[in-house]
Backbone as CSV, one residue per row, in Angstrom:
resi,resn,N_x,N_y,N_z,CA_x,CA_y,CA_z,C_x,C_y,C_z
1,UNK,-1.205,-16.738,24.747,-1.248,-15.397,24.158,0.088,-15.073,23.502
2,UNK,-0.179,-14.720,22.150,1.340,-14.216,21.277,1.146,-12.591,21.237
3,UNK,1.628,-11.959,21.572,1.935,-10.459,20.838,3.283,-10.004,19.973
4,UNK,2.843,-9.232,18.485,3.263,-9.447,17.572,3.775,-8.083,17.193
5,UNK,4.894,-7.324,17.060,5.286,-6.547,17.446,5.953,-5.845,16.203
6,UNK,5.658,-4.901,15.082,6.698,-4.645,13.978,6.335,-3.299,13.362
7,UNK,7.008,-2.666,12.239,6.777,-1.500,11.830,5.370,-1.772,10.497
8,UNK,4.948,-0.374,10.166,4.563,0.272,8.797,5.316,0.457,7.936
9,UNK,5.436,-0.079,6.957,6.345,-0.614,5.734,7.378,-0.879,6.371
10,UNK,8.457,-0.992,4.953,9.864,-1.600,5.295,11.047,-0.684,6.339
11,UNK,11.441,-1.438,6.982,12.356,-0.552,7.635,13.796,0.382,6.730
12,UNK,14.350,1.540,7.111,14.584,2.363,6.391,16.654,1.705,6.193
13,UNK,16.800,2.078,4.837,17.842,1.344,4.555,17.657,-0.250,3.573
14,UNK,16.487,-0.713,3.786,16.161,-2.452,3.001,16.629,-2.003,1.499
15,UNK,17.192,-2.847,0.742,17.199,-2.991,-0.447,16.308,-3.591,-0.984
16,UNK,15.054,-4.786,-0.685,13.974,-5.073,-1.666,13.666,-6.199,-0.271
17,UNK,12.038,-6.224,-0.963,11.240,-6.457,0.662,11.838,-8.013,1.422
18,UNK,12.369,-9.027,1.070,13.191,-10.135,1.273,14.211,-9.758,2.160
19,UNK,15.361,-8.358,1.763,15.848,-7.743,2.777,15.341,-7.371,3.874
20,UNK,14.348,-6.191,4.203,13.519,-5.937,4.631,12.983,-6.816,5.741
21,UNK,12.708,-8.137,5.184,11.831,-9.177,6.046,13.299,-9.567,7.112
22,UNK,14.212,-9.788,6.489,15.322,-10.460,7.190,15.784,-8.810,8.083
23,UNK,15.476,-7.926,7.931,16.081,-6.507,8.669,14.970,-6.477,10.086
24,UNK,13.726,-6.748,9.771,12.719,-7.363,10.734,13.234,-7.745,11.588
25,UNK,13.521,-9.448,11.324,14.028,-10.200,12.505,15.178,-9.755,13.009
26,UNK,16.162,-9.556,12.271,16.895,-8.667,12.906,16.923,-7.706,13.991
27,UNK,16.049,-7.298,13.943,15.627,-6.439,14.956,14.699,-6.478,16.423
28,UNK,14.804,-8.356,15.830,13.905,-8.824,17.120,12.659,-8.505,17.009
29,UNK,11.876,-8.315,15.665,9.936,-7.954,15.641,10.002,-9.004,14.726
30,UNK,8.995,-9.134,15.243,7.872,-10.451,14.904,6.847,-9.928,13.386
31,UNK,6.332,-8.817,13.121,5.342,-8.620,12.149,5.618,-7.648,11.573
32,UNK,5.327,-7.230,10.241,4.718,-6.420,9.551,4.291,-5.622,8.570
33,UNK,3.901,-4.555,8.594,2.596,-4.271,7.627,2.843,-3.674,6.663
34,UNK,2.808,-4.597,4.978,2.539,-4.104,4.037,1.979,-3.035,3.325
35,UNK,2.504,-1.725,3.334,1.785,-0.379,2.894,1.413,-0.348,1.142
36,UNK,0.427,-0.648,1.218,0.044,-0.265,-0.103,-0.833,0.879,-0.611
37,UNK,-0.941,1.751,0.314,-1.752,2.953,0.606,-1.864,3.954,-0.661
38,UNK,-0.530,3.896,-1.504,-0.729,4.582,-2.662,-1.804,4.001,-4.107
39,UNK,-0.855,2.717,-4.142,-1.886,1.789,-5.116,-1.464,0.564,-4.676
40,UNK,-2.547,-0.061,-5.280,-2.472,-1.709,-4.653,-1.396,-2.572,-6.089
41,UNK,-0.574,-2.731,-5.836,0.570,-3.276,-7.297,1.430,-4.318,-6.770
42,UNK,1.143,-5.764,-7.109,2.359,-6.548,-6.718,2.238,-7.580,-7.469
43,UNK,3.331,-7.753,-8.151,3.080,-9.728,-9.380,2.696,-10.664,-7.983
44,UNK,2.186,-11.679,-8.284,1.695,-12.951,-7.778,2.750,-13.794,-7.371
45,UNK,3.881,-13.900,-8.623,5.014,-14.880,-7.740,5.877,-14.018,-6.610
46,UNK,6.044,-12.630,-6.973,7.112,-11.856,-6.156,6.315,-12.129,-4.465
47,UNK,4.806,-11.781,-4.264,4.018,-11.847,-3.212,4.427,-13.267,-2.484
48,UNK,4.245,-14.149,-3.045,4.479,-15.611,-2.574,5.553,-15.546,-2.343
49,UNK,6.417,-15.464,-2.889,8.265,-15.312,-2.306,8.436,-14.670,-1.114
50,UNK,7.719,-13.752,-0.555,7.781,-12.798,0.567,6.914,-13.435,1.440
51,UNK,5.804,-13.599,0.911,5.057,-14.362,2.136,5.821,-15.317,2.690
52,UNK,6.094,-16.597,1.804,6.896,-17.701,1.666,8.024,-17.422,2.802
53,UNK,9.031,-16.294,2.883,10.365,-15.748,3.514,9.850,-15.809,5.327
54,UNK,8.702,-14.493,4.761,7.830,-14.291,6.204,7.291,-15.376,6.853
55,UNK,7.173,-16.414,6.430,6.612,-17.440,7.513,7.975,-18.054,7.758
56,UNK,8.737,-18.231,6.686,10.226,-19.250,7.777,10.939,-18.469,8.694
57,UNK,10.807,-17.190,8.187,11.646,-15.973,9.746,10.094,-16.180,11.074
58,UNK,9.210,-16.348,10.938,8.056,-15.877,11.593,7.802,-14.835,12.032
59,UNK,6.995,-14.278,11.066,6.999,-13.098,10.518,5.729,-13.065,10.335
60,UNK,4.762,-12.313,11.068,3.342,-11.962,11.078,2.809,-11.031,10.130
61,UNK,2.157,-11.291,8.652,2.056,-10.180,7.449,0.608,-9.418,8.013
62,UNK,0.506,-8.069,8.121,-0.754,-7.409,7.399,-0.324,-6.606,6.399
63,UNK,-1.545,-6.102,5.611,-1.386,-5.064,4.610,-2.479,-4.182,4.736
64,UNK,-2.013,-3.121,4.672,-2.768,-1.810,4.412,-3.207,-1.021,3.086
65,UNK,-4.602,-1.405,2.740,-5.472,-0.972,1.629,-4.867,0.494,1.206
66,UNK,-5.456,1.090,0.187,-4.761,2.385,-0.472,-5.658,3.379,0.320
67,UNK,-5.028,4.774,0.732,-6.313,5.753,1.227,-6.900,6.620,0.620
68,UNK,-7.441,6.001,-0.706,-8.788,6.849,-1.421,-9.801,6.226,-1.178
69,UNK,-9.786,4.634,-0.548,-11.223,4.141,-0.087,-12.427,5.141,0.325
70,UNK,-13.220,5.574,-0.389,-14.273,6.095,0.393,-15.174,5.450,0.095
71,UNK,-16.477,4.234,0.565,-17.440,3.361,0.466,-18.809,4.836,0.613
72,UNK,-17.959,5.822,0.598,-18.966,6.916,1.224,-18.921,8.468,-0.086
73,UNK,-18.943,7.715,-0.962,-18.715,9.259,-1.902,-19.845,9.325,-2.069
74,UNK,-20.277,10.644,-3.001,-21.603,11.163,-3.723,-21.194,9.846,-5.061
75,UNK,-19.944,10.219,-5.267,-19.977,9.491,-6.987,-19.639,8.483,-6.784
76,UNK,-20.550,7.486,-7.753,-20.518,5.935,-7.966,-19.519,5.587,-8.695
77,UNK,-18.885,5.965,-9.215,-17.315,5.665,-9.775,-16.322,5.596,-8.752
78,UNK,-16.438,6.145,-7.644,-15.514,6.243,-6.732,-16.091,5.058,-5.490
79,UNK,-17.050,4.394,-5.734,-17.684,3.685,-4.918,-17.328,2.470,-5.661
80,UNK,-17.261,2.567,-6.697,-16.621,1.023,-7.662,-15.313,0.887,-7.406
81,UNK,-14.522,1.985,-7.655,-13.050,1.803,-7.662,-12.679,1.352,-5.572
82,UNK,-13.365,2.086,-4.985,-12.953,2.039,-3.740,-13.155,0.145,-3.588
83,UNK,-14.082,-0.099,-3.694,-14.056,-1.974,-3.793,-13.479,-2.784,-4.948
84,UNK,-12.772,-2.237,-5.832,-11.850,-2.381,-6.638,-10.567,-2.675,-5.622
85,UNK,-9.993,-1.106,-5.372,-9.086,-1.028,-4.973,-8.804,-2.164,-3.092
86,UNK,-10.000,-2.111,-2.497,-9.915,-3.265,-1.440,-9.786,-4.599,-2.271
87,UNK,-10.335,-5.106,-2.981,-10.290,-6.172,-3.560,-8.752,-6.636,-4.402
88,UNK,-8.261,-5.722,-4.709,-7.095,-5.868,-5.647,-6.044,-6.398,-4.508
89,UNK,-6.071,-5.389,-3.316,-5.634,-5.023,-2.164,-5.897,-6.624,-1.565
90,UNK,-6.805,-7.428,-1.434,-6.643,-8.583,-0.838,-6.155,-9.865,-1.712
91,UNK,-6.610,-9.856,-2.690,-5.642,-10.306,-3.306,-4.392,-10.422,-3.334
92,UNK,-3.798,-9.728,-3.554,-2.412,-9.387,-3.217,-1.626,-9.495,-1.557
93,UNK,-2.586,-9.699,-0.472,-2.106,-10.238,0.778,-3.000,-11.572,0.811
94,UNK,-3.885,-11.994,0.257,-3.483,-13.509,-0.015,-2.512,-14.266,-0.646
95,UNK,-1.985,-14.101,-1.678,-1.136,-14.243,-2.247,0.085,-14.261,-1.104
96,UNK,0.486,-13.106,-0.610,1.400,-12.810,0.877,0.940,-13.783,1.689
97,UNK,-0.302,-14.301,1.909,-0.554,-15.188,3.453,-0.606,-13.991,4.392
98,UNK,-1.443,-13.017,4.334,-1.092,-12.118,4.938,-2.337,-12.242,6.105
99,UNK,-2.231,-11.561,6.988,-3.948,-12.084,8.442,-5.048,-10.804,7.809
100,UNK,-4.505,-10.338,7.705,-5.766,-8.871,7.616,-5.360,-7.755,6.580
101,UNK,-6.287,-7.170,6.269,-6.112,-6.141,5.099,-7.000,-4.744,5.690
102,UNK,-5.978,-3.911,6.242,-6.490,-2.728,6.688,-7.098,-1.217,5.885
103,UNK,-8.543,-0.837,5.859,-9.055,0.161,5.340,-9.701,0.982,6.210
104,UNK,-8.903,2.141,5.801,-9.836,3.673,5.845,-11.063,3.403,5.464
105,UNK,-12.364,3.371,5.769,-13.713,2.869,4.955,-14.072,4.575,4.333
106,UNK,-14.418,5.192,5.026,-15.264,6.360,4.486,-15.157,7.689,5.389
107,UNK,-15.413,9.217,4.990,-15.401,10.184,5.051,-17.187,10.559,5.146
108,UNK,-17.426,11.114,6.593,-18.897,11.338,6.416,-19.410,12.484,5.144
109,UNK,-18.813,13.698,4.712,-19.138,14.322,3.723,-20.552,15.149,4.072
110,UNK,-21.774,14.735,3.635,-22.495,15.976,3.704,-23.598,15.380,4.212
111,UNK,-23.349,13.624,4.281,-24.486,12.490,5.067,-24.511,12.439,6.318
112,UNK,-25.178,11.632,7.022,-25.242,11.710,8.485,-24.718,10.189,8.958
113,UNK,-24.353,10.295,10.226,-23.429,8.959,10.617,-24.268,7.993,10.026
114,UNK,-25.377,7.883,10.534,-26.184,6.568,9.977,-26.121,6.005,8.149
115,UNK,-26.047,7.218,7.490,-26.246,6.824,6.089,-25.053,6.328,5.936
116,UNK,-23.530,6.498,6.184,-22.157,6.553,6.079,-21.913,5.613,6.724
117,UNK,-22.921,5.124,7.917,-22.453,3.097,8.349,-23.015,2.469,7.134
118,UNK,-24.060,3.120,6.881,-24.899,2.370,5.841,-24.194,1.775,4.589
119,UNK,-23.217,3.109,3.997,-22.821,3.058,2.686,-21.744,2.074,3.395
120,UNK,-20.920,2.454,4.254,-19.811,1.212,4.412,-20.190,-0.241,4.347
121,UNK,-21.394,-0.574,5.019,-21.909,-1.771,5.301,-22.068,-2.397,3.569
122,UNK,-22.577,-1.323,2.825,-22.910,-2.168,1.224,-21.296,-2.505,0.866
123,UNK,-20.605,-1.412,0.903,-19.482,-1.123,0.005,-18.383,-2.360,0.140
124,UNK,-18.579,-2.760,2.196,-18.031,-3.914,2.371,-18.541,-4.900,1.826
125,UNK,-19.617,-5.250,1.996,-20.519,-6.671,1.334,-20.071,-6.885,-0.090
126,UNK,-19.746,-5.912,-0.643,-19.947,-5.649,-1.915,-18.266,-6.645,-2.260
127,UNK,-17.386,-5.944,-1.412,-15.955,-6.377,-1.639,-16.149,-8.226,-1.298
128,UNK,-16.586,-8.247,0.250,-16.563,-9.713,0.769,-17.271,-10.568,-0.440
129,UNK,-18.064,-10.185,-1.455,-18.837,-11.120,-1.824,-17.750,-11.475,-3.622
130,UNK,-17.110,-10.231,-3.736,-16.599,-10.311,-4.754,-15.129,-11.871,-4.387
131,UNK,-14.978,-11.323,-3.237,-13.451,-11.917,-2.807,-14.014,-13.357,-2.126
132,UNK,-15.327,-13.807,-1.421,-15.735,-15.197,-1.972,-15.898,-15.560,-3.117
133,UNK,-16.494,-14.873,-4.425,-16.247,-15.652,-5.216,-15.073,-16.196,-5.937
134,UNK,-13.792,-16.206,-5.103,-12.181,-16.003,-5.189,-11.930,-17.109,-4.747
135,UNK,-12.644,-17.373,-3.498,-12.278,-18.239,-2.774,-10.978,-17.574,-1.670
136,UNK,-11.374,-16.288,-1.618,-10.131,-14.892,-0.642,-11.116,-14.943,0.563
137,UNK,-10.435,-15.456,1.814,-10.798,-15.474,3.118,-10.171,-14.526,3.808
138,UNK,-9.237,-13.612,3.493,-8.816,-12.193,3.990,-9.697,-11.498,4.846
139,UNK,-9.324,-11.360,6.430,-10.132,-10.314,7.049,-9.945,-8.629,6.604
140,UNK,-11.046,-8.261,6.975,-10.873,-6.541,6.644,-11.184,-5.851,7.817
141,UNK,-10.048,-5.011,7.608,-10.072,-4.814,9.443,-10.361,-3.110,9.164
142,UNK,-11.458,-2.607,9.640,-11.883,-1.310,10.048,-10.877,-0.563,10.957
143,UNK,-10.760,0.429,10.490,-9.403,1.311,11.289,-9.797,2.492,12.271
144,UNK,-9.786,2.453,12.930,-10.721,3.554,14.223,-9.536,4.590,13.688
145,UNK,-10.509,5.694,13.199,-9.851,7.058,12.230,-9.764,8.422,13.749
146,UNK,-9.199,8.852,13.339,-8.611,10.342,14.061,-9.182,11.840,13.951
147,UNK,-9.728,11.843,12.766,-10.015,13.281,12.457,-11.436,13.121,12.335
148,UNK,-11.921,14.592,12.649,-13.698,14.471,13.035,-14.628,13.876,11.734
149,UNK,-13.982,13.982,10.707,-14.886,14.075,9.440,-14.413,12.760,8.917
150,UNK,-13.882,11.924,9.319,-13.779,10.526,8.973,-14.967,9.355,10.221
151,UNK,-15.327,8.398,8.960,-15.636,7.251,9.405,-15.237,6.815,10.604
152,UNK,-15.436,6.186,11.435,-14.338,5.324,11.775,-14.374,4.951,13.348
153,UNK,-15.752,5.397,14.344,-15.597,4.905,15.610,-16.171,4.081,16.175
154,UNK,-15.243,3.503,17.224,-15.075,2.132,17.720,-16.955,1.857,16.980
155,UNK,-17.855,2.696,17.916,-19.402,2.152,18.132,-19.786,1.975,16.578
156,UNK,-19.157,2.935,15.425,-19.595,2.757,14.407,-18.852,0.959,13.745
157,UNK,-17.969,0.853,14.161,-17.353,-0.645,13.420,-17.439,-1.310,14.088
158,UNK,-18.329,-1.253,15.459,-19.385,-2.505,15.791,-20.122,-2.572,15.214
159,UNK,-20.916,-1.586,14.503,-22.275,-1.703,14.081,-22.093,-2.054,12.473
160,UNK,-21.275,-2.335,11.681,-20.870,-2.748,10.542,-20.652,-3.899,10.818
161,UNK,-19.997,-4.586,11.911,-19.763,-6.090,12.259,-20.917,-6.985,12.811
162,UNK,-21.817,-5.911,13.425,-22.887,-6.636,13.529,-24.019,-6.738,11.990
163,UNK,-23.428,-6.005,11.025,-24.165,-6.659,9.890,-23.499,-7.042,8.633
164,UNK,-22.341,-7.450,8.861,-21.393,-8.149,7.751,-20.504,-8.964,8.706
165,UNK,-20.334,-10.233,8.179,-19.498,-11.131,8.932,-17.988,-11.451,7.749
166,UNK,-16.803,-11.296,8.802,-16.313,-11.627,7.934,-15.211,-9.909,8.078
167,UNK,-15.827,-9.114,8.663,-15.001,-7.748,9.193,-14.331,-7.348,10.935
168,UNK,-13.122,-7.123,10.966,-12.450,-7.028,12.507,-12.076,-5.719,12.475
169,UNK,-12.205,-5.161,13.751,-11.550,-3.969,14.330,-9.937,-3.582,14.127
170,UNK,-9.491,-2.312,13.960,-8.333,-2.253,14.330,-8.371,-0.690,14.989
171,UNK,-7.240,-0.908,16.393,-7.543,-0.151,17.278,-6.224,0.501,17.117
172,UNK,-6.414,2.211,16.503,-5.540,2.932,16.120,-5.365,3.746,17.330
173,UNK,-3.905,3.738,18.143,-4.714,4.223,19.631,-4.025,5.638,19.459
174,UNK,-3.561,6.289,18.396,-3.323,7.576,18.314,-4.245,8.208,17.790
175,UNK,-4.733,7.333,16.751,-6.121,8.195,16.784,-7.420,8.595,17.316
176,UNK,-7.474,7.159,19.087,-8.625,6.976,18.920,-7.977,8.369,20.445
177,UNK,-6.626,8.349,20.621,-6.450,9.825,21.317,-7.044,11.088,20.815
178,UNK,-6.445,10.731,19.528,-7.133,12.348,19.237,-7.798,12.971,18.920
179,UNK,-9.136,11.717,18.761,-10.339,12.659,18.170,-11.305,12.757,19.537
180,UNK,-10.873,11.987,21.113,-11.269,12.223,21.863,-10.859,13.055,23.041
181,UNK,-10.166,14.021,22.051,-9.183,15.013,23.142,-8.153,15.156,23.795
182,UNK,-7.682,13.490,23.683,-6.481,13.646,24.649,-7.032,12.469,26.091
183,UNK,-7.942,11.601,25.114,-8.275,10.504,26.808,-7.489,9.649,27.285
184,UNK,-6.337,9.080,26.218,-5.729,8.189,26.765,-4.293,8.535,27.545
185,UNK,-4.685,8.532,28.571,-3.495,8.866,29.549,-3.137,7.996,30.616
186,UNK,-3.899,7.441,31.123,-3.340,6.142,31.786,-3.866,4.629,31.758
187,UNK,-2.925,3.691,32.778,-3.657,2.219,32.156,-5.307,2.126,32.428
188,UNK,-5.711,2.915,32.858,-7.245,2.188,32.846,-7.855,2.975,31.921
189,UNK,-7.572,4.063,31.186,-7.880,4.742,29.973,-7.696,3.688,29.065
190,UNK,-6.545,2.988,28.843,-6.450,1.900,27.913,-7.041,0.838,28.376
191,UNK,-7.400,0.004,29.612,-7.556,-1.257,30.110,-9.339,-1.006,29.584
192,UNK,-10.171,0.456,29.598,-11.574,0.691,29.551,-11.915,0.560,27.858
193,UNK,-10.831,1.000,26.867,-10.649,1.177,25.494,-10.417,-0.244,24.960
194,UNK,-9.746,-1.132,25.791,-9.638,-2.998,25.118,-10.912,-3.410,25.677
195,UNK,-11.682,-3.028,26.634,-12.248,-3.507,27.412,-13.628,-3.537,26.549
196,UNK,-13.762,-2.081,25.909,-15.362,-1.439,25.121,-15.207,-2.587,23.759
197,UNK,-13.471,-2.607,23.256,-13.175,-3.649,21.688,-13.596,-5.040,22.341
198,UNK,-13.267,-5.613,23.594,-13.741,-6.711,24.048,-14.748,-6.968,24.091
199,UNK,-15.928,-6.075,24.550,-17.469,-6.537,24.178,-17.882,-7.317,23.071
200,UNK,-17.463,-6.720,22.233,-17.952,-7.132,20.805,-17.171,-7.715,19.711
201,UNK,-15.691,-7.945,20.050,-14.891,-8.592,19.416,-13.757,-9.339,20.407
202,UNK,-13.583,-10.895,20.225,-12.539,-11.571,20.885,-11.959,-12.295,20.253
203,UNK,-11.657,-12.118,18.854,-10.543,-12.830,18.484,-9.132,-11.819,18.401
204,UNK,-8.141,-12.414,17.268,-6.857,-11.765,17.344,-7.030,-9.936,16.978
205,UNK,-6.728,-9.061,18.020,-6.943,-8.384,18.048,-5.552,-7.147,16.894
206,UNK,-5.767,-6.564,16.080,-4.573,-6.165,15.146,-4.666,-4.489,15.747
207,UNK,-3.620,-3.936,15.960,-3.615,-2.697,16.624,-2.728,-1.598,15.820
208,UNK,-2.604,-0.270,15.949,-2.033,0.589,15.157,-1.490,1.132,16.541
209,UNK,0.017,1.976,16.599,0.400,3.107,17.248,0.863,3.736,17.296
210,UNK,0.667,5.079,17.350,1.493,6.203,17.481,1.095,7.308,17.789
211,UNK,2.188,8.028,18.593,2.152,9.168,19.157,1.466,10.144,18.284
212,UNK,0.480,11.415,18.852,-0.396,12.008,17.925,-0.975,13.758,18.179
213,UNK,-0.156,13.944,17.182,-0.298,15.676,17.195,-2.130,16.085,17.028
214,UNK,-2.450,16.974,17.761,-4.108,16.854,17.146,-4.631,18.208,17.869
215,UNK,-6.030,18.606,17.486,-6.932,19.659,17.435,-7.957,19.390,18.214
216,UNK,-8.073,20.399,17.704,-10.116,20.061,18.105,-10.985,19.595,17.405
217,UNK,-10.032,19.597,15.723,-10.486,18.702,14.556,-10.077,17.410,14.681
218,UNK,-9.571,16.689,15.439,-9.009,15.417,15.665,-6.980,15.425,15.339
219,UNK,-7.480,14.497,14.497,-5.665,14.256,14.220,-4.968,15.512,13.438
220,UNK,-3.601,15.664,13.569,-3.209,16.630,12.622,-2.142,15.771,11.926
221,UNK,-0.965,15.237,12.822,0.169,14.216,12.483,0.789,13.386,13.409
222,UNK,1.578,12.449,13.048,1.770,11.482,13.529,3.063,11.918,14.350
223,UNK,3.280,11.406,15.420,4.501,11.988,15.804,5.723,10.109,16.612
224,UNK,6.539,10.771,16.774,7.715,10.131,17.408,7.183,9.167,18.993
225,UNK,7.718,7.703,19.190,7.352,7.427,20.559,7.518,7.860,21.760
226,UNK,8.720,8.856,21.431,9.321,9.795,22.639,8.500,10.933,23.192
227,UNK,7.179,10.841,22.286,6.584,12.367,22.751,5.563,11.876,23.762
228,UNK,5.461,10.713,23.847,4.224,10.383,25.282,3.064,10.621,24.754
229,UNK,2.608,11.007,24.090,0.794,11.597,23.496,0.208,10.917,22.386
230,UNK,-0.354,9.698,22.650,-0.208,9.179,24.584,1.136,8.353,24.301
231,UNK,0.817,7.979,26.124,2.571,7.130,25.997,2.124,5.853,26.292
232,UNK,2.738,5.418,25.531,2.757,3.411,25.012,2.921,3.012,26.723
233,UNK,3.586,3.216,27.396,4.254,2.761,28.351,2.792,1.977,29.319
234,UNK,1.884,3.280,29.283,0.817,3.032,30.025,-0.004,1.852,29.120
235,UNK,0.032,1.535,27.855,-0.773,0.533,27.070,-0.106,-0.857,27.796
236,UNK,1.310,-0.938,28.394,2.030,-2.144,27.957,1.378,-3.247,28.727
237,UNK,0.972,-2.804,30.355,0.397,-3.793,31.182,-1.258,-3.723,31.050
238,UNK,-2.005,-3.083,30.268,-3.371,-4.059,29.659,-3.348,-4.679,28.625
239,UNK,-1.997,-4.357,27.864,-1.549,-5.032,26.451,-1.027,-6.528,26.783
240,UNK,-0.278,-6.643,27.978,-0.067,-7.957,28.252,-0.515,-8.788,29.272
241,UNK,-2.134,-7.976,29.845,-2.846,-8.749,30.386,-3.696,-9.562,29.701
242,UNK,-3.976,-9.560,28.657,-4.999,-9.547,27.659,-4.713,-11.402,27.506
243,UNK,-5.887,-11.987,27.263,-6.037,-13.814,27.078,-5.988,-13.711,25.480
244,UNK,-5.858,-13.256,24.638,-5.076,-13.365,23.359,-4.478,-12.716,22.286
245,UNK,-3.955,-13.280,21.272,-2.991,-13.303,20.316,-3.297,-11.524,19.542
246,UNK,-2.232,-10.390,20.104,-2.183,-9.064,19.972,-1.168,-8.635,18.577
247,UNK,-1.547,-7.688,17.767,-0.428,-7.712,16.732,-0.446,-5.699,17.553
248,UNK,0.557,-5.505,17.279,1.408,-3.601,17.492,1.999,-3.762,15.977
249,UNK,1.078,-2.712,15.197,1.799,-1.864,13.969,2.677,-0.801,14.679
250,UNK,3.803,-0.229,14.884,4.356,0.956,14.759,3.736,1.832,13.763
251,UNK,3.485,3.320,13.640,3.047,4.008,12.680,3.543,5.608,13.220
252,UNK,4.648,5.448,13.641,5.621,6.211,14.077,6.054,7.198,12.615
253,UNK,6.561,8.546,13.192,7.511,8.419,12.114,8.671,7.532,11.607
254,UNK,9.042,7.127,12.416,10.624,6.461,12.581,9.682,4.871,12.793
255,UNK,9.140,4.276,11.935,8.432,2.774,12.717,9.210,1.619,13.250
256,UNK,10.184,1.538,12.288,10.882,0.557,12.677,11.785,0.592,14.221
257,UNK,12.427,1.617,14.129,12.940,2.180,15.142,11.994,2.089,16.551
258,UNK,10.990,2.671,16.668,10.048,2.971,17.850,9.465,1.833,18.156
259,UNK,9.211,0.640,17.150,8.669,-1.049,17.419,9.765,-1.797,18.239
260,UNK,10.938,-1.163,17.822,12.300,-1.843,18.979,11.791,-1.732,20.139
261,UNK,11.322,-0.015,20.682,11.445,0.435,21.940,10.331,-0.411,22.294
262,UNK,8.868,-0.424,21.816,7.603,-0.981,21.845,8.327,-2.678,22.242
263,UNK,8.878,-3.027,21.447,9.230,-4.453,21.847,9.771,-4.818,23.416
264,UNK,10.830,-3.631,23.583,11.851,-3.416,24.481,10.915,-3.769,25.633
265,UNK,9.511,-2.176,25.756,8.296,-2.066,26.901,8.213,-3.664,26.930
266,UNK,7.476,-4.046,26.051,6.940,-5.631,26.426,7.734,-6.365,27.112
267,UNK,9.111,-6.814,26.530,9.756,-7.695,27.208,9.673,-7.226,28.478
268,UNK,10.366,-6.037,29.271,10.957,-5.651,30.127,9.334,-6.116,31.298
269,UNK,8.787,-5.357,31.058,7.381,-5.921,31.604,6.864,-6.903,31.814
270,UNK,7.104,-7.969,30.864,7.119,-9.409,30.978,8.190,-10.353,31.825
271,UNK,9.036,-9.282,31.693,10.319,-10.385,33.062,10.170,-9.666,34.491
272,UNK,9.520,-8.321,34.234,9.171,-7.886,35.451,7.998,-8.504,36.173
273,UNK,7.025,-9.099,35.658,5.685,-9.838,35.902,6.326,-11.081,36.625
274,UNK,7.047,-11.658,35.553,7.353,-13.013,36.134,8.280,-13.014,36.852
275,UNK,8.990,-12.332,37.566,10.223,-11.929,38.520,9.264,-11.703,39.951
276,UNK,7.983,-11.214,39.802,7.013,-10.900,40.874,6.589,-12.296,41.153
277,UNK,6.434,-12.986,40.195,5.513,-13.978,40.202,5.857,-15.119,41.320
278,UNK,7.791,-15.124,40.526,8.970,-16.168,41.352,8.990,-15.659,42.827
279,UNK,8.875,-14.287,43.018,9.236,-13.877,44.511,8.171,-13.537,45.299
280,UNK,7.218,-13.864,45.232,6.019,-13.068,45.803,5.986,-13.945,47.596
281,UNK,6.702,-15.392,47.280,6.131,-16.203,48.290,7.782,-16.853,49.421
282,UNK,8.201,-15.577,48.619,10.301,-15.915,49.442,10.389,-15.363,50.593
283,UNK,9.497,-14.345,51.254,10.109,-13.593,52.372,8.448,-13.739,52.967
């Protein structure tokens, strides 16, 4: 088991993403995630140069699709561009060597859950089939959303995976706090939440986190690792019980910064495990 540990975009201070990648390791994280959330824009050789960087530091790439994706509008122009814009979007982290390409899928609007798995289910097919004929093996990883009027839960991006192959989960655990009130509060809140993603998905699992301001409408904003809501601390020992290969986005305000501390939890936990392990049989 590897767990892969890094911020949402570049850390603050990089002069151009090569810096950036080397400010990473620097910092002792292992991964991370390409924000392309505004528009999807990158030349082909500059991508390869970075990818290229990122694998000799080892350096785990995702990228994050733009957030006007809606696979779920009334208008069919916005249903073209949204698999446009995923497609452009994988491209461009193939090119990177990147593992996964993360999307917002859809906004329920004025349809009912069922029609809005529905439209996601085409809108994806629609992208996967464009990006085989590419010869683009890019996963697309569904993002468990926060606020009531978005796409986006766990049961719904099983049920898209059970009819498109070729799509993975990503488990946003600030959001999946806050559109359920405030559930995740201790380890078996989280150990029951890997446990429901384990049913139905066991490969490399790609994760989002951060602390999370929220309503009764779900999310409002993202907040700092220091605020506990929820607190990472309780994720760290089902995070490193787990039989495989885990990626942690930071999506902090401060990401880079708060993936240190996130790193910090792991280690410290991990020499604490195996410090039990050495002494269990001395006295």
């Amino acid at each position: 088991m590897m767990i892969f540990v890094g911020p949402a975009g570049y850390p603050s201070g990089y002069r151009d993403p090569l810096h950036a990648l080397q400010m990473v390791t620097d910092l002792g994280l292992n991964a991370m995630e390409m924000q392309f959330v505004r528009q999807a824009r990158m030349g082909e050789e500059k991508a390869r140069s970075i990818g290229k960087r990122a694998r000799e530091l080892g350096i785990l790439l995702s990228v994050h699709a733009p957030y006007y994706v809606n696979f779920n509008s009334n208008r069919r122009e916005t249903v073209d561009k949204s698999v446009e814009w995923v497609v452009r979007t994988c491209q461009i982290a193939d090119h990177l060597g990147a593992l996964i390409v993360v999307i917002h899928a859809a906004s329920y609007g004025t349809r009912s859950v069922p029609e809005t798995t529905t439209a996601v289910i085409d809108g994806i097919d629609r992208c996967l089939g464009a990006l085989s004929d590419e010869g683009i093996r890019v996963r697309l990883g569904l993002e468990t959303m926060g606020k009531k009027g978005a796409w986006g839960r766990l049961e719904e991006i099983e049920e898209v995976m059970e009819g498109v192959e070729g799509v993975v989960p990503v488990l946003e655990f600030g959001h999946l706090h806050a559109i359920c009130g405030g559930c995740l509060r201790t380890e078996e809140d989280f150990a029951r939440m890997l446990e429901k993603c384990g049913a139905f998905y066991g490969g490399h699992l790609h994760c989002h986190f951060s602390c999370i301001e929220y309503s009764d409408k779900g999310e409002r904003r993202h907040l700092r690792l220091d605020r506990k809501e929820p607190d990472f601390r309780a994720l760290v020992g089902p995070l490193s019980s787990m039989k495989r290969d885990v990626t942690i986005i930071s999506e902090t305000p401060a990401p880079a910064e708060d993936a240190v501390i996130m790193r910090k939890m792991l280690n410290d936990y991990g020499d604490w495990q195996y410090f039990k392990a050495r002494t269990t049989n001395i006295y």
